[in-house]
C-alpha positions as CSV (number, residue, x, y, z in Angstrom):
1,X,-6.1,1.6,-21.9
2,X,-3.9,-0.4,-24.8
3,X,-6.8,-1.7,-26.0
4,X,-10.0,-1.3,-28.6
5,X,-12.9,-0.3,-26.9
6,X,-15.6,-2.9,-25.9
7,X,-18.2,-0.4,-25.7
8,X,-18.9,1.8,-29.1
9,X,-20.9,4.2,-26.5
10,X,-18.4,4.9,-24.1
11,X,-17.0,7.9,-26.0
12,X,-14.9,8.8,-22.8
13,X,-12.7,5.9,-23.4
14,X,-12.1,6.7,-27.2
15,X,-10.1,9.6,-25.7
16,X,-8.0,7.6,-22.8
17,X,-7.1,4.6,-25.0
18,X,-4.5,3.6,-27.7
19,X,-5.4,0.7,-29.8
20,X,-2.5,-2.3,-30.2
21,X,-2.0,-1.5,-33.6
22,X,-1.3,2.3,-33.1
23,X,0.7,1.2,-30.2
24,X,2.7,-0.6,-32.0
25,X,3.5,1.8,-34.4
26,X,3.9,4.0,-32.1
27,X,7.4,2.1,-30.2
28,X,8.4,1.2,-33.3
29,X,8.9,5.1,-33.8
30,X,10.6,5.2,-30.4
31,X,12.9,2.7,-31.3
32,X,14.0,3.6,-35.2
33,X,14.4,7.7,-33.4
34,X,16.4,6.5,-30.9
35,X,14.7,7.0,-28.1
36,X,15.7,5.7,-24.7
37,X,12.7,4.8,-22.4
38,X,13.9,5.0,-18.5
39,X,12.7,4.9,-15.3
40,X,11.6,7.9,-13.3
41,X,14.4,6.6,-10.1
42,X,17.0,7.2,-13.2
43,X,15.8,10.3,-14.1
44,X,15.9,11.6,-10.7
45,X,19.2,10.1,-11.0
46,X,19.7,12.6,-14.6
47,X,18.2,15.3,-13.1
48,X,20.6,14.8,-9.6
49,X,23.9,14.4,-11.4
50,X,24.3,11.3,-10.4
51,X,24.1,9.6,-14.0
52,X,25.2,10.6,-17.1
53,X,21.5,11.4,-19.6
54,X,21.1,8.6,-22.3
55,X,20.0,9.5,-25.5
56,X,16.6,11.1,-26.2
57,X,15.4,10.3,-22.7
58,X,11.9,9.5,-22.2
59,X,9.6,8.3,-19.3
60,X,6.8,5.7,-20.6
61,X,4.1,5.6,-18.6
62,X,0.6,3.9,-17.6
63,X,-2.0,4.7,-15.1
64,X,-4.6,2.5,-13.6
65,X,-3.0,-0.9,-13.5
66,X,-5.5,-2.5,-16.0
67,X,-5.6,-5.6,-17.3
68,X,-4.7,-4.7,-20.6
69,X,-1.6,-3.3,-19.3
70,X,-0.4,-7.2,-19.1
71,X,-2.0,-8.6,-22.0
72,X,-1.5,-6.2,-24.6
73,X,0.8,-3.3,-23.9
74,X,3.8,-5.4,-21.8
75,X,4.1,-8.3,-25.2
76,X,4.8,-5.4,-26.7
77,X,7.4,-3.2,-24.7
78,X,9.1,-6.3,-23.7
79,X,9.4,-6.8,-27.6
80,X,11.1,-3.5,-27.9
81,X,13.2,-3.9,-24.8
82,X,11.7,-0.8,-23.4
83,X,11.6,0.0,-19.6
84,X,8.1,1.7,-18.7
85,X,6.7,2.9,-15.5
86,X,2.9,1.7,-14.7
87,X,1.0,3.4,-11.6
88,X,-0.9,1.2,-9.6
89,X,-4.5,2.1,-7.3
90,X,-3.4,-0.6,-4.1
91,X,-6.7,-0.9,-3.3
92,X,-8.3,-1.9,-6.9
93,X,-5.5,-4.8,-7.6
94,X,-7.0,-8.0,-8.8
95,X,-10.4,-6.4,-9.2
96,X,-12.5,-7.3,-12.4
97,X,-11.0,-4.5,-15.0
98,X,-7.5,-4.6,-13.1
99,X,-4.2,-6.8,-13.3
100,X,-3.3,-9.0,-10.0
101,X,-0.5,-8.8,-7.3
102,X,0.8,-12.4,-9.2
103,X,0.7,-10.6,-12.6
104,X,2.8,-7.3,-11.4
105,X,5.4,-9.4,-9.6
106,X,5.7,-11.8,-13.1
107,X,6.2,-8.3,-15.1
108,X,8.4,-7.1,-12.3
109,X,10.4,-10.3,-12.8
110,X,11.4,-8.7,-16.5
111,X,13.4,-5.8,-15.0
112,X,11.3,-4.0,-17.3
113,X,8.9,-2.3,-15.0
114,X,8.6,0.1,-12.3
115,X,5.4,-0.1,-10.1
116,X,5.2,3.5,-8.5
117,X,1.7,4.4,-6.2
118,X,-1.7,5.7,-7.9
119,X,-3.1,6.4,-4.4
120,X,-5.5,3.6,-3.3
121,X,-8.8,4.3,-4.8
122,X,-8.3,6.1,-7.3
123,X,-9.6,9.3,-5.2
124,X,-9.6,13.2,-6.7
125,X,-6.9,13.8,-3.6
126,X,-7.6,17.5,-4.2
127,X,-11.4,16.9,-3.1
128,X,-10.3,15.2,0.1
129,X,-8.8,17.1,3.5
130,X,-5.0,16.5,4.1
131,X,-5.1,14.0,6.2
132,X,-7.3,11.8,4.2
133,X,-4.9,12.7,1.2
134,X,-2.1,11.4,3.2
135,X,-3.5,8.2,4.4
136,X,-4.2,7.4,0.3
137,X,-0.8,7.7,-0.3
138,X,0.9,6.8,2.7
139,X,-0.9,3.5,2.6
140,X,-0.4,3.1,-1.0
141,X,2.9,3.8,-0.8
142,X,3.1,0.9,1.8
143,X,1.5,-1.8,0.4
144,X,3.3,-1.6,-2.8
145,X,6.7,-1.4,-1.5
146,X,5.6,-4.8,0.6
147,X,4.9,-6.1,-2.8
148,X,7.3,-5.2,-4.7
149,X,10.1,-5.5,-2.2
150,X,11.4,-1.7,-3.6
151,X,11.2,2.0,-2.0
152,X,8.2,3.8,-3.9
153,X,9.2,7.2,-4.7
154,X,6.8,8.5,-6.9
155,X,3.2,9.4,-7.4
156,X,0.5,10.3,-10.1
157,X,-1.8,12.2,-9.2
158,X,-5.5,10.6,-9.9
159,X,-7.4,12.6,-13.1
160,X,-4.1,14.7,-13.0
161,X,-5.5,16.8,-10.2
162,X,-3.6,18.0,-7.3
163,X,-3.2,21.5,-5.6
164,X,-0.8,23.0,-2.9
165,X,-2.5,20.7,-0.3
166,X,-2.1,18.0,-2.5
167,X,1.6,18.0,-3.1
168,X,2.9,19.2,0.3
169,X,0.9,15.9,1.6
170,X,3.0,13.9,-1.3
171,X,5.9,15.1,0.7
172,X,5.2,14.2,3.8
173,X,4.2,10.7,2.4
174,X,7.9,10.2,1.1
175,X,7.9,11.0,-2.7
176,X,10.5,12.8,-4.2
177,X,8.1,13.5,-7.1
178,X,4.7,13.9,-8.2
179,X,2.9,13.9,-11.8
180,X,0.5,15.2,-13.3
181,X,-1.3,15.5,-16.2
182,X,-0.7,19.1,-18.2
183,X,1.9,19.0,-21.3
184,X,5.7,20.2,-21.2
185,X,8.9,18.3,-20.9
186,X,11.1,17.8,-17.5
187,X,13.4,20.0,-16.4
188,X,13.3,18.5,-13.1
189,X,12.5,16.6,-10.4
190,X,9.1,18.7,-8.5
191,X,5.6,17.5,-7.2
192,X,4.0,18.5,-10.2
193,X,6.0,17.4,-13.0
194,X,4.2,17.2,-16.8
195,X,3.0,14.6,-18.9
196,X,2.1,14.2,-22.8
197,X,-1.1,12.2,-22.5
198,X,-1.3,10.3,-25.5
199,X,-4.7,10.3,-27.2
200,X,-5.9,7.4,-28.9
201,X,-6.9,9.6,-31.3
202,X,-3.2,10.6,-32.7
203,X,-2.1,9.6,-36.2
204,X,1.6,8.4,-35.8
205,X,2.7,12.0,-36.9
206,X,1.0,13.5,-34.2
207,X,2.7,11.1,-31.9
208,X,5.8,12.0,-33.3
């Protein structure tokens, strides 16, 4: 979430969400360091040889496709001219906590974003059989290239959580890469590629 929490006793939240304000301070580091937010298709593009590496490289990125995501955190990063990546669950689009197929095509429109498959419930893969894995991201590979008119060639992994199972299925479904959750930096493309998740609980240091 890019948001302040609605609920003082969801504690769970405190942890997954980054207020506006601390978002905002947060770019506006990226942006004074030099940074260079890009696309995951680019740096598979880095990581391939096929493009030069831009400076200070990094891969923004959102999970869920919540509503927040268009209200508050996109104002920003269109402010900042960054590109960002979000991850979208097909199957909860235009629900009540979640952004619309209209709204993801308008922030589309931008250049700015890269819509790239969440599965399509939002299921712990690693808890389902492989072909049940598949389907989730076969089919939510499908329905978001039919709405966003672009091949889908990447997947995060709900919770973080895949195994073996997990990531040979992401293969057969078609992605050159799959991310999850545990900290490092990319040193290429592979099916279980790191992520920093940011806590909302991070002075701008700590984010730094």
């Amino acid at each position: 979430y890019i948001g302040n929490n609605p609920n003082p006793k969801d504690k769970a939240r405190d942890s997954l969400e980054v207020t506006p304000d601390k978002f905002e301070a947060q770019m506006e580091y990226l942006s004074a360091s030099g940074y260079t937010p890009i696309s995951l298709d680019t740096l598979y593009a880095i990581f391939t040889n096929q493009t030069g590496r831009p400076a200070k490289a990094v891969v923004l990125t959102f999970d869920d496709g919540y509503i927040d995501f268009y209200t508050t955190a996109f104002p920003i990063l269109k402010r900042y001219n960054f590109h960002t990546v979000s991850f979208i669950p097909t199957g909860l689009i235009g629900g009540g906590y979640y952004m619309n197929w209209d709204q993801i095509k308008e922030i589309q429109n931008s250049g700015l974003v890269t819509f790239e498959a969440h599965t399509v419930t939002h299921s712990n893969l690693a808890s389902l059989n492989y072909a049940a894995a598949l389907k989730q991201m076969v089919d939510s590979k499908n329905m978001l290239a039919s709405q966003t008119g672009y091949p889908v060639n990447f997947i995060a992994y709900p919770y973080g959580i895949n195994n073996n199972s997990v990531q040979s299925a992401a293969k057969d479904a078609g992605f050159i890469g799959g991310l999850g959750t545990w900290f490092g930096k990319s040193s290429g493309m592979g099916m279980n590629m790191p992520r920093i998740k940011v806590s909302g609980f991070w002075s701008i240091s700590e984010f730094a």
